[in-house]
C-alpha positions in Angstrom: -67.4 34.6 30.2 -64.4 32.7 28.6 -62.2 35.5 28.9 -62.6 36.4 32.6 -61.3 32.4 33.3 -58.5 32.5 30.9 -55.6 33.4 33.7 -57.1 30.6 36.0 -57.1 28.4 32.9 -53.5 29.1 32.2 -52.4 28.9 36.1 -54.4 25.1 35.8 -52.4 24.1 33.0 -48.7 25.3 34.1 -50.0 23.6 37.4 -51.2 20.6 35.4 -47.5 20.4 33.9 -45.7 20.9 37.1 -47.5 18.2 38.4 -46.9 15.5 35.3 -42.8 16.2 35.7 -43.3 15.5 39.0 -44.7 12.9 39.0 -42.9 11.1 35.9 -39.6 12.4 37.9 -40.6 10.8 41.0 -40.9 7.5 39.6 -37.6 7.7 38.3 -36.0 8.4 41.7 -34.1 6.0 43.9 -36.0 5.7 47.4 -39.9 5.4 45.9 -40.9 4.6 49.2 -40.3 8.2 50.3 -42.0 10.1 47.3 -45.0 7.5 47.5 -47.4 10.3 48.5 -46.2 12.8 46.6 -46.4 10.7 43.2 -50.1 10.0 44.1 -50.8 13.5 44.9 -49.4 15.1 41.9 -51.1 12.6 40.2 -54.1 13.3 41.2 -53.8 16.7 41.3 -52.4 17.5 37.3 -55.8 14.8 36.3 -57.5 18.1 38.8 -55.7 21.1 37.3 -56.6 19.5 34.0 -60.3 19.5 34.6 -60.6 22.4 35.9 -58.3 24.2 33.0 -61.1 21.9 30.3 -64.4 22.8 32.3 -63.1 26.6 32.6 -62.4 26.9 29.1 -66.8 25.7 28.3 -67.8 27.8 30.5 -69.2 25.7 33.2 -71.7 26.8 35.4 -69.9 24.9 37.9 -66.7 27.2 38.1 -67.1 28.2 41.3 -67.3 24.1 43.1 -64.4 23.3 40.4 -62.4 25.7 41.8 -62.1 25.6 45.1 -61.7 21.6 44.4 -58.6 22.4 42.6 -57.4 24.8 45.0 -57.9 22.0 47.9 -56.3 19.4 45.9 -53.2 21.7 45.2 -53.1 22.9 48.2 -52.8 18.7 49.3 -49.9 18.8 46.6 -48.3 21.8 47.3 -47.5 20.7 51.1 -46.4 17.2 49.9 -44.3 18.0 47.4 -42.9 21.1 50.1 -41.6 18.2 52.0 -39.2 17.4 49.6 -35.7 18.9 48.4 -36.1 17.5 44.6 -36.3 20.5 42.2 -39.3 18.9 40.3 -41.0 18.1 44.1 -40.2 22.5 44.7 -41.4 23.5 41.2 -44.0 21.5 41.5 -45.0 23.1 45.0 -44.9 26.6 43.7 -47.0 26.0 40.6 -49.4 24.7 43.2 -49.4 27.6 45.2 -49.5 29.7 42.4 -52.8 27.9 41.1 -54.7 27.8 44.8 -54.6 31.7 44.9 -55.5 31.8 40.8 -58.6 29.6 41.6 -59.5 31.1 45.0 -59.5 34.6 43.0 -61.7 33.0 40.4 -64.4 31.5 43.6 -64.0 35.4 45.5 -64.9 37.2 41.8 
């Protein structure tokens, strides 16, 4: 059972990553008014990715709800940090994108 979730685990924890430079990034840049969302949603979204990546790797029975949680949360992240022009923001986005379609792949298996 571990094996089959091993790509979605790795997607979660590239996504996780993504997230955390975004985030940490973000706080560093000038107008923090503007990135306000986006440093709550990545944050909330790598503490996600991370969950996800941990509960995949036991072999939850609960892979399936965990899932599609993760993909709704980085789908919220994805189209926040799309807003944005900063390369951690666009990075960011992609590893998001990249992790909804690993996890909906996971919940359609």
């Amino acid at each position: 059972m571990k094996h089959s979730y091993q790509q979605c685990v790795d997607v979660c924890l590239e996504c996780m990553n993504a997230c955390n430079v975004c985030y940490v990034a973000s706080l560093k840049e000038y107008d923090l008014a503007m990135l306000r969302e986006c440093i709550r949603v990545s944050r909330e979204c790598a503490e996600i990715c991370g969950f996800a990546a941990q509960m995949l790797e036991r072999g939850t029975e609960f892979a399936e709800q965990i899932c599609e949680l993760c993909a709704k949360a980085c789908e919220v992240c994805a189209a926040e940090c799309g807003k944005h022009a900063h390369e951690h923001c666009k990075h960011c986005a992609e590893a998001c994108r990249r992790c909804v379609q690993a996890c909906r792949q996971m919940v359609a298996v």
